[in-house]
PDB file of N, CA, C and O in Angstrom:
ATOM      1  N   UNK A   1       0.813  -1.203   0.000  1.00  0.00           N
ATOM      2  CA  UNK A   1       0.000   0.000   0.000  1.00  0.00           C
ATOM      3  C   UNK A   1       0.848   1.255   0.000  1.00  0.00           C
ATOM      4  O   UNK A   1       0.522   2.247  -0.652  1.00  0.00           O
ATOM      5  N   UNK A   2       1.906   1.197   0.717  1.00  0.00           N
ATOM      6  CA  UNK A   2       2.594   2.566   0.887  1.00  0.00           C
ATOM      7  C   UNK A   2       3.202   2.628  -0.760  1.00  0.00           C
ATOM      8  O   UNK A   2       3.487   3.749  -1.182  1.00  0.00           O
ATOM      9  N   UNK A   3       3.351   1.722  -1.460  1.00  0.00           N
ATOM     10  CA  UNK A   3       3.589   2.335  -2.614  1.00  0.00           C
ATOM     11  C   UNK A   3       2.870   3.256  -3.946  1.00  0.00           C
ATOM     12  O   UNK A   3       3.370   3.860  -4.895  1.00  0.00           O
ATOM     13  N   UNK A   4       1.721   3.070  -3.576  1.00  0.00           N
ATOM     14  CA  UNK A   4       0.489   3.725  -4.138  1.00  0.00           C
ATOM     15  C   UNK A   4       0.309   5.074  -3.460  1.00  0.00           C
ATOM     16  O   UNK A   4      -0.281   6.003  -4.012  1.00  0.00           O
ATOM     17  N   UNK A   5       0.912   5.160  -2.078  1.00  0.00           N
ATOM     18  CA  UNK A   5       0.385   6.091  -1.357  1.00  0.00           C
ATOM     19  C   UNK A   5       1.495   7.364  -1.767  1.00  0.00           C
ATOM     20  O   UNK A   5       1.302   8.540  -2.074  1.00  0.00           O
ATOM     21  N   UNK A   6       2.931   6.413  -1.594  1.00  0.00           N
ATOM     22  CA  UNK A   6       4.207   7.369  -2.199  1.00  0.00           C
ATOM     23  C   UNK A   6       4.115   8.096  -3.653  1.00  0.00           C
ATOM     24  O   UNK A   6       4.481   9.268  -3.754  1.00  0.00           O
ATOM     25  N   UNK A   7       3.630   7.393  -4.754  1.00  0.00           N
ATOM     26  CA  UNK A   7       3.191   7.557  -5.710  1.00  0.00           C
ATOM     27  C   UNK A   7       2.038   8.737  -6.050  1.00  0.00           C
ATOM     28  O   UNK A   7       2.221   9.459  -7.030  1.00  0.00           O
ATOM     29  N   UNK A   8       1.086   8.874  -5.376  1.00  0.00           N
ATOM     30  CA  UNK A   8       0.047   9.374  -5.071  1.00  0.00           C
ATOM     31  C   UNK A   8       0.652  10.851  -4.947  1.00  0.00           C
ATOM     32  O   UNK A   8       0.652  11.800  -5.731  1.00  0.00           O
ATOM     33  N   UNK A   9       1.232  10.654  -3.491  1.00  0.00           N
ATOM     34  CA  UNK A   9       2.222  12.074  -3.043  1.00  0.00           C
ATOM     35  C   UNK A   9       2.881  12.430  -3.505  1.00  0.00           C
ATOM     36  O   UNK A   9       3.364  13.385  -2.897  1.00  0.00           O
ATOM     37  N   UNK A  10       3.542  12.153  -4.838  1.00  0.00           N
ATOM     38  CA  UNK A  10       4.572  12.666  -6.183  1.00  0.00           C
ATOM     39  C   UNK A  10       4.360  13.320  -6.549  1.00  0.00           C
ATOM     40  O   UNK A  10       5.116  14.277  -6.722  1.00  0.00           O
ATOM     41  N   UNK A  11       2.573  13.224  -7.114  1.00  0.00           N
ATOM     42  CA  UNK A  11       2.138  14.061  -7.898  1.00  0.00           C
ATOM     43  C   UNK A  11       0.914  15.160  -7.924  1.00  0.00           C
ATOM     44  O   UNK A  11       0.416  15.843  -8.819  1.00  0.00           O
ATOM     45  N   UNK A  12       0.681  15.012  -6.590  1.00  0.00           N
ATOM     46  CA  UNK A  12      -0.073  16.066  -5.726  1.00  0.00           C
ATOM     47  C   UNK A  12       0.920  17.495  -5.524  1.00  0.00           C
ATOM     48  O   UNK A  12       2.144  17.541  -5.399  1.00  0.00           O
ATOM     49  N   UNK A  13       0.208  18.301  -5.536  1.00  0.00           N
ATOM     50  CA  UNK A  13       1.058  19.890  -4.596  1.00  0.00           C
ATOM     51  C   UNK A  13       1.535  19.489  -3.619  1.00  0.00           C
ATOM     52  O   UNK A  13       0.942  18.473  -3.258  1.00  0.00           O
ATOM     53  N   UNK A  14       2.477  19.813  -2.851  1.00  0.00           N
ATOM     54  CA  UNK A  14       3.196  20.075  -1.722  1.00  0.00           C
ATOM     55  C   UNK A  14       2.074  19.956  -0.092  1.00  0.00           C
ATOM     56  O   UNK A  14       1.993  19.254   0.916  1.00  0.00           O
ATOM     57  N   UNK A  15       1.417  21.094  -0.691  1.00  0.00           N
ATOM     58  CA  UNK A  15       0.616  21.275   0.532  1.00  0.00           C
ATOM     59  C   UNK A  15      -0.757  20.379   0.674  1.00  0.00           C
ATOM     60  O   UNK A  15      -1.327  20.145   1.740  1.00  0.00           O
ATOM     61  N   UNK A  16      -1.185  19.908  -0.690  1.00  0.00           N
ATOM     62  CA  UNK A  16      -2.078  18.768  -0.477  1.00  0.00           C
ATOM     63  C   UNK A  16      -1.478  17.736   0.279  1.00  0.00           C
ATOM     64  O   UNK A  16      -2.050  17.319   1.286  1.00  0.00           O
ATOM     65  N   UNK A  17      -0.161  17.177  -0.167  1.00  0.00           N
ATOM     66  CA  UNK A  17       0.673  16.103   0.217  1.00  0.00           C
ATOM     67  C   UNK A  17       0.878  16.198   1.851  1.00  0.00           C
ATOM     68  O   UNK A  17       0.921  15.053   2.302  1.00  0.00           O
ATOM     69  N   UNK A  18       1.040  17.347   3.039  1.00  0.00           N
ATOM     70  CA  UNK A  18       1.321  17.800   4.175  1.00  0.00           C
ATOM     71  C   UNK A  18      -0.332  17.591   4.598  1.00  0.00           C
ATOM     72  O   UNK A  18      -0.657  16.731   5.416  1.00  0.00           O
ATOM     73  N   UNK A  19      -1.121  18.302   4.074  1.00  0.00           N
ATOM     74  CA  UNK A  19      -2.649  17.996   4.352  1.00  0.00           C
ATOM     75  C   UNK A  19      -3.060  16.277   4.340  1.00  0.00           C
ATOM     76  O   UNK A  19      -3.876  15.847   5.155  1.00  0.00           O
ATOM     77  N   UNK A  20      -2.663  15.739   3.734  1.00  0.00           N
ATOM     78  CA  UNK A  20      -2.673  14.386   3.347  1.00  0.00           C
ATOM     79  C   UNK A  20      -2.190  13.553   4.870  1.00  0.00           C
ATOM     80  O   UNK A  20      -2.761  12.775   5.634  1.00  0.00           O
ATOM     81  N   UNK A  21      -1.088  14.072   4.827  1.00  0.00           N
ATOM     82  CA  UNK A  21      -0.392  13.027   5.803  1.00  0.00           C
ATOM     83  C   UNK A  21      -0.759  13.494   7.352  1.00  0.00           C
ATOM     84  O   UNK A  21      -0.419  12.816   8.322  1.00  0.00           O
ATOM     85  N   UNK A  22      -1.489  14.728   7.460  1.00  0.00           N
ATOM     86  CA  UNK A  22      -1.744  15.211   8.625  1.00  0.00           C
ATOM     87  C   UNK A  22      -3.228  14.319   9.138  1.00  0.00           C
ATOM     88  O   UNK A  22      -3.632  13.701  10.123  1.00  0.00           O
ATOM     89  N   UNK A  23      -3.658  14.685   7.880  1.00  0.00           N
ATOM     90  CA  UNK A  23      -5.174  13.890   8.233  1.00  0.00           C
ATOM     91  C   UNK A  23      -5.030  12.523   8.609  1.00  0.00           C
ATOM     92  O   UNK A  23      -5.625  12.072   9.588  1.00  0.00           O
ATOM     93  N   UNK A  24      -4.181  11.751   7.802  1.00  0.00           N
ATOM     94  CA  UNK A  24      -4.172  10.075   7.735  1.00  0.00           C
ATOM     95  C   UNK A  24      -3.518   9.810   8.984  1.00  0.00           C
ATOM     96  O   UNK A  24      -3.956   8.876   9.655  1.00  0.00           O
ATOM     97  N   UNK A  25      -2.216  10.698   9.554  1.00  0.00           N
ATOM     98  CA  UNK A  25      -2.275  10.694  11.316  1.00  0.00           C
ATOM     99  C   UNK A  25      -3.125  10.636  12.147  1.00  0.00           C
ATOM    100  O   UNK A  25      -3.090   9.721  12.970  1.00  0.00           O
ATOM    101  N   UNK A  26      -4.244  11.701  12.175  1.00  0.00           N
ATOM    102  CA  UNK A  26      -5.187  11.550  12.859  1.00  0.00           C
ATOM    103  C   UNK A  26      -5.952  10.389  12.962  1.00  0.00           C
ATOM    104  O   UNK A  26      -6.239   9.980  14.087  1.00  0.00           O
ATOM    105  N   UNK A  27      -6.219   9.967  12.260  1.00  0.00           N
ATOM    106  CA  UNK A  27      -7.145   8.549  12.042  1.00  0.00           C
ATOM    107  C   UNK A  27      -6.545   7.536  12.793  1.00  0.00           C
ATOM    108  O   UNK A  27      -5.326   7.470  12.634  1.00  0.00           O
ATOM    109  N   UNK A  28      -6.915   6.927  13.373  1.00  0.00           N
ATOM    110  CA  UNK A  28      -6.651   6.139  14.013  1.00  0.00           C
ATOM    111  C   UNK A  28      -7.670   4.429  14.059  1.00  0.00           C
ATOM    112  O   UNK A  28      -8.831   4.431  14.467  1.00  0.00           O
ATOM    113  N   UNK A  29      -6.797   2.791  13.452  1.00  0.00           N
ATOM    114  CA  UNK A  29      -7.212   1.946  13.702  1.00  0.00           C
ATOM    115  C   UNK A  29      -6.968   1.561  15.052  1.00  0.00           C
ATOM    116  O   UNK A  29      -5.874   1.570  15.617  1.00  0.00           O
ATOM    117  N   UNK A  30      -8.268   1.160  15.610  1.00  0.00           N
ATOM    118  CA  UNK A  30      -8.109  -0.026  16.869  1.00  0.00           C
ATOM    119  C   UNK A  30      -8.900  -0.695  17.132  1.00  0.00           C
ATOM    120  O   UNK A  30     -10.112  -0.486  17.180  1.00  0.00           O
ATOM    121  N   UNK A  31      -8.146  -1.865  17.401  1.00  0.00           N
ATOM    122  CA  UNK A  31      -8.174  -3.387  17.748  1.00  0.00           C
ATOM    123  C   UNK A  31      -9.076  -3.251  19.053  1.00  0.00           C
ATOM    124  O   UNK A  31      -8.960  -2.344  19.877  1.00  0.00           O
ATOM    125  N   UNK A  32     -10.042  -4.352  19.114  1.00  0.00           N
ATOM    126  CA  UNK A  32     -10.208  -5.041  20.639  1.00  0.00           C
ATOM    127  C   UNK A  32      -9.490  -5.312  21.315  1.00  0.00           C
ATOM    128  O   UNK A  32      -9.918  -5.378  22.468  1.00  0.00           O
ATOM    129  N   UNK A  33      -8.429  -5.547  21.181  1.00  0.00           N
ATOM    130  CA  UNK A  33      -7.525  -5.661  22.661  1.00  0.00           C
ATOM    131  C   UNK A  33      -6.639  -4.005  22.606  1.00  0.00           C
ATOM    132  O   UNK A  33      -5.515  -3.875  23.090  1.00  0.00           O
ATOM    133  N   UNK A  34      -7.191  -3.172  22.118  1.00  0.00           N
ATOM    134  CA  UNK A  34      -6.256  -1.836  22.658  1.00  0.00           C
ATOM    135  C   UNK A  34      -5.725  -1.348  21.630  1.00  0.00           C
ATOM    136  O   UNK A  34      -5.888  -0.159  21.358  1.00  0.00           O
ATOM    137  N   UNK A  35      -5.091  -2.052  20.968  1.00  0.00           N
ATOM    138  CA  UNK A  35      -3.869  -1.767  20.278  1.00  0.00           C
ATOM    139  C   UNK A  35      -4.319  -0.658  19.138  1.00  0.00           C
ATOM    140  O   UNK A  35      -5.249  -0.952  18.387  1.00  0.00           O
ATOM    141  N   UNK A  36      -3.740   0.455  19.029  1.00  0.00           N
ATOM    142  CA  UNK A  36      -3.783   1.818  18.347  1.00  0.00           C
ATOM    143  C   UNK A  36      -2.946   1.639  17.575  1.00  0.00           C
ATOM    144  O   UNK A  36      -1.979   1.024  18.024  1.00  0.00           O
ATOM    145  N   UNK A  37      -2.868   2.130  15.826  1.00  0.00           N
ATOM    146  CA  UNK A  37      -1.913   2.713  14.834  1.00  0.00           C
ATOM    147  C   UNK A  37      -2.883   3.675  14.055  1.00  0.00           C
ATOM    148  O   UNK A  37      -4.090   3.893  14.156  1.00  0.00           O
ATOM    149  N   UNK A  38      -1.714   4.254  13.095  1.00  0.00           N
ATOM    150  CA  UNK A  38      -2.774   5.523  12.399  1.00  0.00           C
ATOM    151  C   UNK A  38      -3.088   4.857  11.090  1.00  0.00           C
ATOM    152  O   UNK A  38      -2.471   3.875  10.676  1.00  0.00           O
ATOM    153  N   UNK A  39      -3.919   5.347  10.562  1.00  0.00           N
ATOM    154  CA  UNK A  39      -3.880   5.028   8.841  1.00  0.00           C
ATOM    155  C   UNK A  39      -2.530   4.908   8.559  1.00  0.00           C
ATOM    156  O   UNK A  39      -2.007   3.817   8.332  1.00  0.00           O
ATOM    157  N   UNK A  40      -1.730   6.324   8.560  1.00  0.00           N
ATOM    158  CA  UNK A  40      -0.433   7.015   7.878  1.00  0.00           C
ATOM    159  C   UNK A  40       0.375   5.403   8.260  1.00  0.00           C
ATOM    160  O   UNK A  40       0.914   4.700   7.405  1.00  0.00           O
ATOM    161  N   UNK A  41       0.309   5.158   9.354  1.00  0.00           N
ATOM    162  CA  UNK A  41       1.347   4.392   9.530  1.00  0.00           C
ATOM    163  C   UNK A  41       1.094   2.807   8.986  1.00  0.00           C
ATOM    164  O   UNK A  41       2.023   2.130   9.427  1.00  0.00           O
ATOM    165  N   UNK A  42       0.537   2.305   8.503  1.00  0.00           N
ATOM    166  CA  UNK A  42      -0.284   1.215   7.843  1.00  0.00           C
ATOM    167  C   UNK A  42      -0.001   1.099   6.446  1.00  0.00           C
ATOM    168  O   UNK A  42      -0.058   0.019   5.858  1.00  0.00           O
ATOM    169  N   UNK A  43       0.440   2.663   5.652  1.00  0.00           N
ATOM    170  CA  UNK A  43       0.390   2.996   4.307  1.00  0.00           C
ATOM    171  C   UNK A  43      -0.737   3.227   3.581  1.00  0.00           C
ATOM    172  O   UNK A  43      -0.845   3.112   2.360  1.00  0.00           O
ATOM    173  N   UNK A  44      -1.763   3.628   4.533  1.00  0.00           N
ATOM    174  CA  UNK A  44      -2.462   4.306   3.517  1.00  0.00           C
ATOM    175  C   UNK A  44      -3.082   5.574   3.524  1.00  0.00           C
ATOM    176  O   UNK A  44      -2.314   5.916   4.424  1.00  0.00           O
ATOM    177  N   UNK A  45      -3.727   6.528   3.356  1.00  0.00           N
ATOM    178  CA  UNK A  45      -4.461   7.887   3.567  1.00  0.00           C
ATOM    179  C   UNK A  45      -6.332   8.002   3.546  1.00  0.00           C
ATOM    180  O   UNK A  45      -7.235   7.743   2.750  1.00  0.00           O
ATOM    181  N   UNK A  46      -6.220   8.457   4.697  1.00  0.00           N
ATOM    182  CA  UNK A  46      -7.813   8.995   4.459  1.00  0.00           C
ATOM    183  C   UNK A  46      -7.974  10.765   4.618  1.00  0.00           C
ATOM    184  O   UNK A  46      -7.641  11.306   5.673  1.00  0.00           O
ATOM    185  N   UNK A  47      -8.461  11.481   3.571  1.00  0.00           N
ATOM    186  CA  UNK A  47      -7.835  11.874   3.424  1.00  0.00           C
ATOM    187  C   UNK A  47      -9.323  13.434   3.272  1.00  0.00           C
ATOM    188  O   UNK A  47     -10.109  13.421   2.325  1.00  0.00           O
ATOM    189  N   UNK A  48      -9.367  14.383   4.201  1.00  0.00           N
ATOM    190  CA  UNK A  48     -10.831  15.132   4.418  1.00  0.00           C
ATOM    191  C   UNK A  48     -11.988  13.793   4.191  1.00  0.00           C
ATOM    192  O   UNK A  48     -12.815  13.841   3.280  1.00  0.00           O
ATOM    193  N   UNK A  49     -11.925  12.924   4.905  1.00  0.00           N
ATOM    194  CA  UNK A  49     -12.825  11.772   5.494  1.00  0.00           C
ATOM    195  C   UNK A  49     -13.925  12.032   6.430  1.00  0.00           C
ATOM    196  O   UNK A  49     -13.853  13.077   7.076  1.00  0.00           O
ATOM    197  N   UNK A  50     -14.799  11.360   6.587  1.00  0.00           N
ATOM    198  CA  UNK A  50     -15.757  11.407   7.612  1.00  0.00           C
ATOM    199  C   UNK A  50     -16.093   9.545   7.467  1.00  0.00           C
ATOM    200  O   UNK A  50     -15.695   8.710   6.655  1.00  0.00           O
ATOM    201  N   UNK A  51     -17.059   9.449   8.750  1.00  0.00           N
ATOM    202  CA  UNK A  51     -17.650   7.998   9.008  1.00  0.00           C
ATOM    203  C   UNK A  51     -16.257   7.772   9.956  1.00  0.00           C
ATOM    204  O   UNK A  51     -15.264   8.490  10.076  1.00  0.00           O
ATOM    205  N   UNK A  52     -16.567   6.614  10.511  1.00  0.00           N
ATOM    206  CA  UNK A  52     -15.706   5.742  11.095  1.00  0.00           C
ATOM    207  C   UNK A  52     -16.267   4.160  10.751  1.00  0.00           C
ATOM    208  O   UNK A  52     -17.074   3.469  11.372  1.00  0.00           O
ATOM    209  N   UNK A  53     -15.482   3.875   9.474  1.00  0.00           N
ATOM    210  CA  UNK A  53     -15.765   2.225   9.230  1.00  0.00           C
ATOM    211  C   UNK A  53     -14.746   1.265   9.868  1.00  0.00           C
ATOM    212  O   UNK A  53     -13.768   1.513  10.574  1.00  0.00           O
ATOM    213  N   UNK A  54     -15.127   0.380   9.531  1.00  0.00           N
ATOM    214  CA  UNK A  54     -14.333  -1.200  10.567  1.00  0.00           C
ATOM    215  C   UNK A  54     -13.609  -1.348   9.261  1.00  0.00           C
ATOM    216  O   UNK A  54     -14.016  -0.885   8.195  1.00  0.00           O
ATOM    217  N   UNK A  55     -12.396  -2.096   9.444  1.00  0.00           N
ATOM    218  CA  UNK A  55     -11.479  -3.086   8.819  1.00  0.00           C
ATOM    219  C   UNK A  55     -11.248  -3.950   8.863  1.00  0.00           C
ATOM    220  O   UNK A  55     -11.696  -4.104   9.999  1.00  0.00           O
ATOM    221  N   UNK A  56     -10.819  -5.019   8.588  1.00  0.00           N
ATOM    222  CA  UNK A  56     -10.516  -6.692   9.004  1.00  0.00           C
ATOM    223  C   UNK A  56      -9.155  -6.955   8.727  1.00  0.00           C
ATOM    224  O   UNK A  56      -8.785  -7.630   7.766  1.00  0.00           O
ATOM    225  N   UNK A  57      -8.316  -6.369   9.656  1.00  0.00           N
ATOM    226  CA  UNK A  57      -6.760  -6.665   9.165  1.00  0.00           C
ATOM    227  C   UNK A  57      -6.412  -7.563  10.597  1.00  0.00           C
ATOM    228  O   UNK A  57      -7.112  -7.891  11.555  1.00  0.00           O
ATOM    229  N   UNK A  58      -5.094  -7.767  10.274  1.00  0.00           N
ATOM    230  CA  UNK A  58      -4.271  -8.739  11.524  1.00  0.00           C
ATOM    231  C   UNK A  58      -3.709  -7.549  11.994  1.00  0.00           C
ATOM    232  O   UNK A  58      -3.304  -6.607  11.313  1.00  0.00           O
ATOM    233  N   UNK A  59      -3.715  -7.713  13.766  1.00  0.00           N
ATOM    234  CA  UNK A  59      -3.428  -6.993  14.798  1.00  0.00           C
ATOM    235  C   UNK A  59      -1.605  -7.076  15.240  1.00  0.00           C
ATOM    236  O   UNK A  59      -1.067  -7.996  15.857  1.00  0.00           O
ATOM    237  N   UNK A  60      -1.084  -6.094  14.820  1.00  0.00           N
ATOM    238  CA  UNK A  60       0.360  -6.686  15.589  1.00  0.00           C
ATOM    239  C   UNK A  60       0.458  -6.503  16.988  1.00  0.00           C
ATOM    240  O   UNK A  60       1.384  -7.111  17.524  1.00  0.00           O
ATOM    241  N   UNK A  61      -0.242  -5.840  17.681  1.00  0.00           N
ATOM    242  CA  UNK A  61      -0.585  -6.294  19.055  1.00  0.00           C
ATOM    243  C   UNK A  61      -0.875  -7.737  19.824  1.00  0.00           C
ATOM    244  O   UNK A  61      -0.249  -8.343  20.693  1.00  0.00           O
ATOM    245  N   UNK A  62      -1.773  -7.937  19.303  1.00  0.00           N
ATOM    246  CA  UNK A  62      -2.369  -9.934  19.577  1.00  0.00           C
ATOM    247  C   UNK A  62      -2.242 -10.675  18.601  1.00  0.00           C
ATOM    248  O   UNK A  62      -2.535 -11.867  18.681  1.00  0.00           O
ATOM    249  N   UNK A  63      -1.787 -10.129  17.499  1.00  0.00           N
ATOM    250  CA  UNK A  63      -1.411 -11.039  16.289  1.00  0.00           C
ATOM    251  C   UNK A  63      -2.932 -11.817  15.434  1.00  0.00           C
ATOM    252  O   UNK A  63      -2.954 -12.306  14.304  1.00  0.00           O
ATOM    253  N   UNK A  64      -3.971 -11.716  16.333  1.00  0.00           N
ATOM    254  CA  UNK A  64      -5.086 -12.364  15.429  1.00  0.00           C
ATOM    255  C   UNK A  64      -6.116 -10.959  14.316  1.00  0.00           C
ATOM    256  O   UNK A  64      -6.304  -9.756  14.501  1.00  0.00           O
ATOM    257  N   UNK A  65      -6.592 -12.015  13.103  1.00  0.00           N
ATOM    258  CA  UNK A  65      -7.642 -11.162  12.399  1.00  0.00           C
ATOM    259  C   UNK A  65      -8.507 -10.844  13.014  1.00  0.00           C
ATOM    260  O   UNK A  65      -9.135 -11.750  13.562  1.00  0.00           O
ATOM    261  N   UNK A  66      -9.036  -9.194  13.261  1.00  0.00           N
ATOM    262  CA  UNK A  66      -9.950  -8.832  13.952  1.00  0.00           C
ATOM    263  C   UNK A  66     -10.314  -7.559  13.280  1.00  0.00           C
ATOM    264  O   UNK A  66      -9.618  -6.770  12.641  1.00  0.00           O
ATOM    265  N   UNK A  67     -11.745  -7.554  13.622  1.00  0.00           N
ATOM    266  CA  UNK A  67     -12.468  -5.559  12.981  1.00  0.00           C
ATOM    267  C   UNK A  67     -12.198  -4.491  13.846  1.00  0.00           C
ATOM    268  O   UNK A  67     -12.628  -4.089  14.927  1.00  0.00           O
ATOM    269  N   UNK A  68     -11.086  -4.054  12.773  1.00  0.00           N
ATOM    270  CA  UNK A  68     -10.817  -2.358  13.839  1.00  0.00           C
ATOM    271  C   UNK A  68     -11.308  -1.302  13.650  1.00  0.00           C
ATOM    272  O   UNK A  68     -11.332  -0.793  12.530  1.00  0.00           O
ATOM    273  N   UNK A  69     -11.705  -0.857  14.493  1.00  0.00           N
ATOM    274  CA  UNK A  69     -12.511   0.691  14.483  1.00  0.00           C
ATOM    275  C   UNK A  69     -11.789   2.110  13.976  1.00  0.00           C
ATOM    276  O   UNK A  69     -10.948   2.735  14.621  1.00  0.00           O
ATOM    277  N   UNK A  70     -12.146   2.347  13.100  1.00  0.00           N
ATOM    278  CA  UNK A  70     -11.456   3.495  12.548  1.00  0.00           C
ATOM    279  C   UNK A  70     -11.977   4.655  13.223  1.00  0.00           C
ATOM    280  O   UNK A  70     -13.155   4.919  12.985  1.00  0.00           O
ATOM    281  N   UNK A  71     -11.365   5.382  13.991  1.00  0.00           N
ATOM    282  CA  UNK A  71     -11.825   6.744  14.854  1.00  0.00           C
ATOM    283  C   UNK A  71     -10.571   7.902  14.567  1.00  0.00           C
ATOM    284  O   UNK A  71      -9.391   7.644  14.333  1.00  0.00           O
ATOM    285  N   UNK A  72     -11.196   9.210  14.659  1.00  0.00           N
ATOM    286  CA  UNK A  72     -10.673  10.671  14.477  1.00  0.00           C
ATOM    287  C   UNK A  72     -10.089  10.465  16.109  1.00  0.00           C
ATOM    288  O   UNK A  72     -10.794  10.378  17.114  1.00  0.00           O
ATOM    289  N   UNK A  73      -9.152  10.436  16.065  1.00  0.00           N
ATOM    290  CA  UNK A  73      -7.969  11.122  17.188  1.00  0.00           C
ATOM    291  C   UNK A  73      -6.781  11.872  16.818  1.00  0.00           C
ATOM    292  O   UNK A  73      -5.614  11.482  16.779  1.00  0.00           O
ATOM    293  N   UNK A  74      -7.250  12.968  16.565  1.00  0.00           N
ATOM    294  CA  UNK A  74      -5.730  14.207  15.960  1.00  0.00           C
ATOM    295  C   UNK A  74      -4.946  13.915  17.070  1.00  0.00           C
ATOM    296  O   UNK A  74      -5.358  13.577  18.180  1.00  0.00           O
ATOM    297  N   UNK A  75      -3.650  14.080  16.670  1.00  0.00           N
ATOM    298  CA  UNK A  75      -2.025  13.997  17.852  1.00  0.00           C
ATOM    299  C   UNK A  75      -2.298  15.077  17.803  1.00  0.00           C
ATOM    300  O   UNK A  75      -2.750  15.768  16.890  1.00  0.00           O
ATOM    301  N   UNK A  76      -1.862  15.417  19.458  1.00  0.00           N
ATOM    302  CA  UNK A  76      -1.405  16.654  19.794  1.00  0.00           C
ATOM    303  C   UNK A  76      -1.717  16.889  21.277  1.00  0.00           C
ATOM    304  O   UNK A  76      -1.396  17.949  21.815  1.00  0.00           O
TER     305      UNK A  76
END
């Protein structure tokens, strides 16, 4: 995924690309047992988004397939 995403950011403006990666920080997947990462860090972007949908990826926290909750938590 991050290669689509790098790709993506090539050929965008500058400041879309900073807008991009700010937002996809914020976002945040988590697991039933706790475990937090962002979009950004996963490789991919969401990007002036709304909703919070589920995913079905493997957890590197507990290591099993599980639906993670996609929620708005800006760093800071």
């Amino acid at each position: 995924m991050g290669v689509l995403r790098n790709l993506l950011l090539a050929i965008v403006p500058a400041s879309w690309a900073e807008s991009m990666e700010r937002d996809s920080r914020g976002w945040k997947l988590v697991c039933p047992c706790g475990h937090t990462r962002s979009i950004w860090e996963i490789g991919g972007i969401r990007w002036k988004a709304y909703g919070e949908p589920r995913k079905l990826l493997r957890c590197p926290g507990c290591g099993r397939l599980r639906w993670h909750r996609t929620i708005w938590r800006p760093e800071g």
